[in-house]
MMTF fields as JSON, N, C-alpha, C and O atoms, coordinates in Angstrom:
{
  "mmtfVersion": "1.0.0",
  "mmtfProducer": "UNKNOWN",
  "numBonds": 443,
  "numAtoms": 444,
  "numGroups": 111,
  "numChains": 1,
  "numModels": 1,
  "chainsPerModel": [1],
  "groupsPerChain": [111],
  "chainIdList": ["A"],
  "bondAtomList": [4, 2, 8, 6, 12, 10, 16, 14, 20, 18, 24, 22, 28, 26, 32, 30, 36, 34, 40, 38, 44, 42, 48, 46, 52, 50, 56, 54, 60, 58, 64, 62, 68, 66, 72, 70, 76, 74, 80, 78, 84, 82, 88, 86, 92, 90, 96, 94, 100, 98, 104, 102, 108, 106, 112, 110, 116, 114, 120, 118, 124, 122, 128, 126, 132, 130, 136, 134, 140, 138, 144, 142, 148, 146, 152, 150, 156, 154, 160, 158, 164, 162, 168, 166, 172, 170, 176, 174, 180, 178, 184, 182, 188, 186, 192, 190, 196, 194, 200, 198, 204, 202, 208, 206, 212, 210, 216, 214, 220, 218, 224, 222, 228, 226, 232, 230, 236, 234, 240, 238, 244, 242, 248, 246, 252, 250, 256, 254, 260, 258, 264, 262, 268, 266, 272, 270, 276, 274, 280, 278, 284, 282, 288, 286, 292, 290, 296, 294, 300, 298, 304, 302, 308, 306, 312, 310, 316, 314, 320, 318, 324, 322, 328, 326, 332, 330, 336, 334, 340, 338, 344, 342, 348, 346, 352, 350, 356, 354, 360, 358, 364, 362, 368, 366, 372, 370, 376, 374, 380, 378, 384, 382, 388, 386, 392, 390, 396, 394, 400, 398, 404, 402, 408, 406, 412, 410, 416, 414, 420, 418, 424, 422, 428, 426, 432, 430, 436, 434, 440, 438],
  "bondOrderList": [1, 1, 1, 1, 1, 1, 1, 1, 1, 1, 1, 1, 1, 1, 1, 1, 1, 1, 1, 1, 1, 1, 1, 1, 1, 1, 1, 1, 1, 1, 1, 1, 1, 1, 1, 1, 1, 1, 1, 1, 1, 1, 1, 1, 1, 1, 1, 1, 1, 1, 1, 1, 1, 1, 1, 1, 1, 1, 1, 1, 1, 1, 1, 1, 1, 1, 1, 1, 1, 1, 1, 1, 1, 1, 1, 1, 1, 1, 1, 1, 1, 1, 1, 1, 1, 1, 1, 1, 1, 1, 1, 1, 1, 1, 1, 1, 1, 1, 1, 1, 1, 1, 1, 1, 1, 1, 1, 1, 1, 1],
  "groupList": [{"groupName": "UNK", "atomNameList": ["N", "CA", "C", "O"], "elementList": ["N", "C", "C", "O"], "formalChargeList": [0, 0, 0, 0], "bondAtomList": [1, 0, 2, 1, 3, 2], "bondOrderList": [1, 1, 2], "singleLetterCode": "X", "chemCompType": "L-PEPTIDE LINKING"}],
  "groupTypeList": [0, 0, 0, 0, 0, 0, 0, 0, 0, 0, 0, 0, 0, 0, 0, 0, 0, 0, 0, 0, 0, 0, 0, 0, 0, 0, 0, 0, 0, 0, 0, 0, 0, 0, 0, 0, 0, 0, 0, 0, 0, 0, 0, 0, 0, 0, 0, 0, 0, 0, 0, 0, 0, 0, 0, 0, 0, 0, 0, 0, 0, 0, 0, 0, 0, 0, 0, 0, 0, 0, 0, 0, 0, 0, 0, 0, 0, 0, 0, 0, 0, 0, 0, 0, 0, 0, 0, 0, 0, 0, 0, 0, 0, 0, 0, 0, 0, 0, 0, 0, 0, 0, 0, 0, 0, 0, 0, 0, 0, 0, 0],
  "groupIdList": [1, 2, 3, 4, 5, 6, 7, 8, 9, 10, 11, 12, 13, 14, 15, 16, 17, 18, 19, 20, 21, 22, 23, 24, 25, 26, 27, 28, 29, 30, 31, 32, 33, 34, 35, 36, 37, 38, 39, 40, 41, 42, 43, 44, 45, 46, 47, 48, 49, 50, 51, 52, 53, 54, 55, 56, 57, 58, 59, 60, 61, 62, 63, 64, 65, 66, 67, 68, 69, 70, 71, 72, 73, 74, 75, 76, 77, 78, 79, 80, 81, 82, 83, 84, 85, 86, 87, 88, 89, 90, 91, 92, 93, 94, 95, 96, 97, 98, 99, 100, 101, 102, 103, 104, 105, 106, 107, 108, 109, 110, 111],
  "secStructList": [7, 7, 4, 4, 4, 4, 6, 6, 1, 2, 2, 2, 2, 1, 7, 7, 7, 5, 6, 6, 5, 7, 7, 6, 6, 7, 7, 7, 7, 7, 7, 1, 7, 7, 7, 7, 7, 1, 1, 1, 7, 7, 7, 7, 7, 7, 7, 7, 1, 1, 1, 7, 7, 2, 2, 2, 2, 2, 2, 2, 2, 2, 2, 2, 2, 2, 2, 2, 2, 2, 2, 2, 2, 2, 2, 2, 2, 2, 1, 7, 1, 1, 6, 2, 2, 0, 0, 0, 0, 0, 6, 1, 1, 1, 6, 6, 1, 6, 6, 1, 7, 7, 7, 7, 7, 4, 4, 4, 7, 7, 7],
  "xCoordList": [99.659, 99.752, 100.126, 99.425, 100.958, 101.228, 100.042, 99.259, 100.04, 98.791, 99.101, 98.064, 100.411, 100.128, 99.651, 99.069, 99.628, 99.503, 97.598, 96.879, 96.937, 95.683, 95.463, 94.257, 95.683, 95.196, 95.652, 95.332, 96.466, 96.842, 95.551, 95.174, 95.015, 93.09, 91.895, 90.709, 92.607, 91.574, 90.328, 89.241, 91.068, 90.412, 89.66, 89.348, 89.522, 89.107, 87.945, 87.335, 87.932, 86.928, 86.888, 85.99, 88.101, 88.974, 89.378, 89.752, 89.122, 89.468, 90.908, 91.077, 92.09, 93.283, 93.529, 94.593, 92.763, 93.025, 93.734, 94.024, 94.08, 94.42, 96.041, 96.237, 97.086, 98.185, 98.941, 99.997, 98.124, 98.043, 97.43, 97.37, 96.962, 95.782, 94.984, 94.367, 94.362, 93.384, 92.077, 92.389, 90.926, 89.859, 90.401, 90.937, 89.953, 90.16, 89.771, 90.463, 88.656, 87.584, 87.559, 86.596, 88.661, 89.091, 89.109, 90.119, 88.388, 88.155, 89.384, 89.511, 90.273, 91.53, 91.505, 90.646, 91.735, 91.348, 92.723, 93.855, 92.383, 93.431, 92.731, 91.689, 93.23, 92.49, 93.554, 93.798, 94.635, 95.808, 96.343, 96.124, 96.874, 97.809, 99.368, 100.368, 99.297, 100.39, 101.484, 101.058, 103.027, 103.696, 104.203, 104.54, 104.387, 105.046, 106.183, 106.073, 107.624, 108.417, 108.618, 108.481, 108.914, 109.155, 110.25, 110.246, 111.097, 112.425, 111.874, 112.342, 111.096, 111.195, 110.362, 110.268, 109.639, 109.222, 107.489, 107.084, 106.762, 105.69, 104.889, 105.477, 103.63, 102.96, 101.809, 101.458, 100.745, 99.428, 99.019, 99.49, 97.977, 97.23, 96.297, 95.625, 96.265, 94.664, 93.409, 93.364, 92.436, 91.276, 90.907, 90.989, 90.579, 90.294, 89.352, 89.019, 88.687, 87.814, 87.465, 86.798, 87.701, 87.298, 88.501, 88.466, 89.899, 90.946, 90.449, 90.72, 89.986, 89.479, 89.775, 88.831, 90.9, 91.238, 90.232, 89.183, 90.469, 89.247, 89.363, 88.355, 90.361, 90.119, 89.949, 89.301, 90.039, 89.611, 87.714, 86.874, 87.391, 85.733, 85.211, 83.993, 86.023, 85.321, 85.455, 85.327, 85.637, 86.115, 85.133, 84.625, 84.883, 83.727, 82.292, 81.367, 82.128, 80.951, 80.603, 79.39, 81.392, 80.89, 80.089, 79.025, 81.337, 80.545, 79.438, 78.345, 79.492, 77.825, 76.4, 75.388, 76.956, 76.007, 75.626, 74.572, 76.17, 76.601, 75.731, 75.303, 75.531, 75.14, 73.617, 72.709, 73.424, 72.319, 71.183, 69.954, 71.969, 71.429, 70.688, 69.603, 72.087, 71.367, 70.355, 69.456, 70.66, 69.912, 68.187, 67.326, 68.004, 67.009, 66.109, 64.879, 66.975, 66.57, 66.001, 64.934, 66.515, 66.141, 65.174, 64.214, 64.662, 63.728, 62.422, 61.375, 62.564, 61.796, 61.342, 60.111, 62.027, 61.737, 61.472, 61.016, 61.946, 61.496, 59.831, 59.127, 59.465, 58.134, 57.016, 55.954, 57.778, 56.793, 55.086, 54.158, 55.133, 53.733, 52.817, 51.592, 53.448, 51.715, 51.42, 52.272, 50.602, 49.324, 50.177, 51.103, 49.789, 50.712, 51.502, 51.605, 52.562, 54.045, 53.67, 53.844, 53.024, 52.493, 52.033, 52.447, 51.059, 50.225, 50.787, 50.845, 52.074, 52.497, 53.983, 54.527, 54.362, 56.035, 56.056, 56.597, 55.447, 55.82, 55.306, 56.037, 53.506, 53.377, 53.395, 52.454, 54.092, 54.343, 56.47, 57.32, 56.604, 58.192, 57.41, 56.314, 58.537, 58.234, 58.037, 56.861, 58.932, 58.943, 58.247, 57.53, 58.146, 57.966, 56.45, 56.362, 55.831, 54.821, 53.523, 52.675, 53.327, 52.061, 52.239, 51.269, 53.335, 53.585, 52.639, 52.016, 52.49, 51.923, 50.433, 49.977, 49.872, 48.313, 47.78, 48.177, 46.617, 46.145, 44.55, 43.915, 44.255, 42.698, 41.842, 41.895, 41.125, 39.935, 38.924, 37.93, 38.913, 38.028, 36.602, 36.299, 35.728, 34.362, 33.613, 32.804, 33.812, 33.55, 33.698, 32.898, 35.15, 35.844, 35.448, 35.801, 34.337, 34.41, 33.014, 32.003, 33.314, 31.794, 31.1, 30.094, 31.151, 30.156, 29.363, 28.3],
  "yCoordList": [30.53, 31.152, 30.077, 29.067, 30.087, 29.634, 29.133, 29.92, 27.653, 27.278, 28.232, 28.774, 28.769, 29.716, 30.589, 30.951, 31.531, 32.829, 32.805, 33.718, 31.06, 31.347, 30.924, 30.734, 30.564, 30.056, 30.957, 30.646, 32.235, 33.386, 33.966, 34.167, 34.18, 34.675, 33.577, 33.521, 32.893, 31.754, 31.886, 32.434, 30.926, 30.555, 32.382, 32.242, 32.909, 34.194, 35.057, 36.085, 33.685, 34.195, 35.56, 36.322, 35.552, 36.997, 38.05, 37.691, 39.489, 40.261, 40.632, 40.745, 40.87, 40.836, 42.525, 42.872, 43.317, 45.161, 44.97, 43.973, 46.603, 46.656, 47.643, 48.835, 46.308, 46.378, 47.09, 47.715, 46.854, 47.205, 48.302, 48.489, 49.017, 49.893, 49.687, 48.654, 50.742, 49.729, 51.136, 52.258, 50.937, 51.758, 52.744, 52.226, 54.791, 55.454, 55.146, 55.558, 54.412, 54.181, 52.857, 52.286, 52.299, 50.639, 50.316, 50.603, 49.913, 49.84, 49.095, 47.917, 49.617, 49.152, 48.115, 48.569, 47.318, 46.326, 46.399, 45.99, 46.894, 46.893, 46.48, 47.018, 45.46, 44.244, 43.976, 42.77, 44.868, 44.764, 46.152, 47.287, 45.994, 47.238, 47.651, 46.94, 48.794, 48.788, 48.665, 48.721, 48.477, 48.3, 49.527, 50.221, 50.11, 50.596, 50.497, 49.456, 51.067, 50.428, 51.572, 52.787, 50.678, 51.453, 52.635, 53.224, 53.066, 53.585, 54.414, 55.548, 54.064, 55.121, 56.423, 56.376, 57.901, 59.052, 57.991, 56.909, 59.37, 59.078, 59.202, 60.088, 58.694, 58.997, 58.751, 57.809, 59.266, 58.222, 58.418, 59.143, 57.387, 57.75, 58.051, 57.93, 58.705, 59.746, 58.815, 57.949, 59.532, 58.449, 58.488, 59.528, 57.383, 57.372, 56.478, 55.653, 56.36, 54.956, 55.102, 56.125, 54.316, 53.455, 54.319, 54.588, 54.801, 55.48, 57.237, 57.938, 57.541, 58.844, 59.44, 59.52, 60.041, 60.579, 62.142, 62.327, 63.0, 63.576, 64.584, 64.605, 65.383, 66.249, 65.698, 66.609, 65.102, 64.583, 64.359, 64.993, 63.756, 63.474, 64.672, 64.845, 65.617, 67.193, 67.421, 66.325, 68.158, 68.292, 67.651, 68.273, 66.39, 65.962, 65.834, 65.816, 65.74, 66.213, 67.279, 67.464, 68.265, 70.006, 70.077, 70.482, 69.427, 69.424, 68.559, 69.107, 67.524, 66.949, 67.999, 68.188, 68.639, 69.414, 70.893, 71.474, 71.256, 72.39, 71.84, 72.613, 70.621, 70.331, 69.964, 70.207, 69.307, 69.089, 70.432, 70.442, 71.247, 72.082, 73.142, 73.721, 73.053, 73.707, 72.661, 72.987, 71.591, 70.761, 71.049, 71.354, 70.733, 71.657, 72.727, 72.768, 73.573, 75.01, 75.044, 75.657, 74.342, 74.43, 73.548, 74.128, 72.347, 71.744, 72.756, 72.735, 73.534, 74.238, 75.015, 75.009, 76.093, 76.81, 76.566, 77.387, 74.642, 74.254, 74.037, 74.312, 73.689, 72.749, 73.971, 73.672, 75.545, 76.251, 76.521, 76.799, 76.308, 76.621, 75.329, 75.434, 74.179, 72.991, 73.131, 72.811, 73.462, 73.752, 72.703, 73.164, 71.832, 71.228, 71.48, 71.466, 71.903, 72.767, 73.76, 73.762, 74.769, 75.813, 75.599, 76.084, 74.727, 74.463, 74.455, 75.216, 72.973, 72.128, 72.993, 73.036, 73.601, 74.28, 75.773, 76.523, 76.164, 77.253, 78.226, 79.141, 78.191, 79.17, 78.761, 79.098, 78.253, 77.806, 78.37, 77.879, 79.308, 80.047, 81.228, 81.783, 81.3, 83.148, 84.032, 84.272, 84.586, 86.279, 86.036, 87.014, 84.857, 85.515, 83.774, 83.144, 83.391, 82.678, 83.514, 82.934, 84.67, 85.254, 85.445, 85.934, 85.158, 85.456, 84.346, 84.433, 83.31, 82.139, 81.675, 80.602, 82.477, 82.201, 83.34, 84.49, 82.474, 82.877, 82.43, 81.398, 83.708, 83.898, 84.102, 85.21, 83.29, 83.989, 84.779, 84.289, 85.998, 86.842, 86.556, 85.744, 86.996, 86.699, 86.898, 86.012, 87.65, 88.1, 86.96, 86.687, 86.543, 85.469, 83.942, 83.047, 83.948, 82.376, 82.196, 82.897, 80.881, 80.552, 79.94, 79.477, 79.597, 78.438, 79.663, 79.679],
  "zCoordList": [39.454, 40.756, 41.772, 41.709, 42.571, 43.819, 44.879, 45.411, 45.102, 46.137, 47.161, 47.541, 47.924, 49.287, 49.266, 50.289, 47.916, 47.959, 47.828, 48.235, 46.923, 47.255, 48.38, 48.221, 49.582, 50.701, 51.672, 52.819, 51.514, 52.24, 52.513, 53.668, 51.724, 51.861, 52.158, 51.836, 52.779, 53.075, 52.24, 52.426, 50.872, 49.622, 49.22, 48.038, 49.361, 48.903, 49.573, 49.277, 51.137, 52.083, 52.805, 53.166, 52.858, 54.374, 52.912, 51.796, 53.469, 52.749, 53.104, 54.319, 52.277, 52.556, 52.775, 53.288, 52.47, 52.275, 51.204, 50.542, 51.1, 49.831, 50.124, 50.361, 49.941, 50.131, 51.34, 51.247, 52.597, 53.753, 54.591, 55.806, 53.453, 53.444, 54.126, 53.866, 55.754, 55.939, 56.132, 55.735, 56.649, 56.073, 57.631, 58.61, 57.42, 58.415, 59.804, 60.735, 60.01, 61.44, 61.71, 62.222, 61.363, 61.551, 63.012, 63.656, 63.424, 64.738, 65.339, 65.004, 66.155, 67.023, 67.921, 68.677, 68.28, 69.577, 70.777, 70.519, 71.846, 72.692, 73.591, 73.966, 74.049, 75.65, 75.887, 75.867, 76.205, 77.081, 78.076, 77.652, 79.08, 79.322, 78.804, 78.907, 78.309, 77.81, 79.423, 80.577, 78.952, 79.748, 80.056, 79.097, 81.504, 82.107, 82.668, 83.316, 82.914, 83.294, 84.942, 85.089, 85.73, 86.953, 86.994, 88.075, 86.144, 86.171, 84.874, 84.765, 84.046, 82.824, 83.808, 85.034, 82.653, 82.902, 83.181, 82.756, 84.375, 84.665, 83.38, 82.76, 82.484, 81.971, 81.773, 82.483, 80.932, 81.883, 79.874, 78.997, 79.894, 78.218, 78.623, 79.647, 77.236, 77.4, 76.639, 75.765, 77.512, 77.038, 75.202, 74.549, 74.717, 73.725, 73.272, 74.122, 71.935, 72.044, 70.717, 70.565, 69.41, 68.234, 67.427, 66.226, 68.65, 67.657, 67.573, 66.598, 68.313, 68.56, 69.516, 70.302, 69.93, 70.762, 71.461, 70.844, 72.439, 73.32, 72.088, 71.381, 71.719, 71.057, 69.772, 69.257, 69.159, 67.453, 68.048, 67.41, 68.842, 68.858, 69.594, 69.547, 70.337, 70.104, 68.989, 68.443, 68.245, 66.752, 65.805, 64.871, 66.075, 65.352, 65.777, 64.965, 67.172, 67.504, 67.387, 67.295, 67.349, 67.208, 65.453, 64.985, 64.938, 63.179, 63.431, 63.576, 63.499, 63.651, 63.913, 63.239, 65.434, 66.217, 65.015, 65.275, 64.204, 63.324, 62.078, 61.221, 62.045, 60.737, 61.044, 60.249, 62.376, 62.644, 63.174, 63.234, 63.427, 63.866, 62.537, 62.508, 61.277, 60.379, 59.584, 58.809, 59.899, 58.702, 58.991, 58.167, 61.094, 61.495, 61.324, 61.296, 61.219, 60.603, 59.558, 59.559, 58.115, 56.722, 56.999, 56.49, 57.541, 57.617, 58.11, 57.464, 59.168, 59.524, 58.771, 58.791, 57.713, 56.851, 55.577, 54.781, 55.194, 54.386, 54.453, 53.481, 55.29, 55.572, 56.554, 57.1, 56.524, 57.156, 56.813, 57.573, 55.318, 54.853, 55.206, 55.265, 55.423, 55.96, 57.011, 57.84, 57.325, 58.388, 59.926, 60.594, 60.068, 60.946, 61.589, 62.816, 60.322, 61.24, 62.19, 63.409, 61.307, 62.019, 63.507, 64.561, 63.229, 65.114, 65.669, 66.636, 65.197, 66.43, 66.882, 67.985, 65.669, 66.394, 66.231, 67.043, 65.154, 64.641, 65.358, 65.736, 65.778, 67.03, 68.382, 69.101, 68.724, 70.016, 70.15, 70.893, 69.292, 69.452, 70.083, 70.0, 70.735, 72.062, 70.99, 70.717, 70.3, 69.905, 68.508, 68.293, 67.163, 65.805, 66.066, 65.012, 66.832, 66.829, 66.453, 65.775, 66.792, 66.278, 64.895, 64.315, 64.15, 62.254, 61.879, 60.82, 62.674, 61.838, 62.043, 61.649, 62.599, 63.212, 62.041, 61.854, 61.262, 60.198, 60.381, 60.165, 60.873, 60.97, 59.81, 59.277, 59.369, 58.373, 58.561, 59.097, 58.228, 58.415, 58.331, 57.456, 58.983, 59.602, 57.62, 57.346, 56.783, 55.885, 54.302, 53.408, 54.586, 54.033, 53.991, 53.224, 55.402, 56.013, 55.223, 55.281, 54.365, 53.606, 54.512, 53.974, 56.132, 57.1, 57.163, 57.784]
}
């Protein structure tokens, strides 16, 4: 092998990608303004930030919010039967909180 081609990867320290491949959420670095020219069309850029333009991070915040929201839910209905849940969330909901208050009958109670 060629000494340049091993010292292209500084000795095998720096990852080179993989044949220019680089990962989807590769974080972009722009610490410049792009150029405008006085004579070209007006245009302005739209805000963006880690390569995410407004509508691609609506789009993905909505799925987040969709997933968290059900992941929520199944947690709730996973974990409804320990006592705990019950107190602290389950009857404290407006309309279906009286489902979960479980009285022992005066008859039932060994004290």
């Amino acid at each position: 092998m060629r000494r340049s081609l091993i010292r292209m990867a500084q000795y095998g320290l720096e990852s080179e990608g993989a044949r220019g491949v680089r990962p989807p959420f590769h974080r972009r670095r722009v610490d410049y303004q792009s150029f405008k020219s006085q004579f070209g069309p007006e245009y302005k850029i739209g805000w963006h930030a880690y390569g995410l333009n407004m509508t691609q991070a609506t789009r993905y915040m909505s799925l987040a919010a969709g997933m968290g929201i059900s992941l929520g839910i199944f947690g709730i209905f996973f974990l409804d039967a320990v006592p705990r849940v019950q107190r602290d969330i389950l009857q404290k909901l407006p309309f279906i909180g009286s489902y979960f208050v479980h009285e022992v009958p005066p008859e039932d109670n060994p004290f």
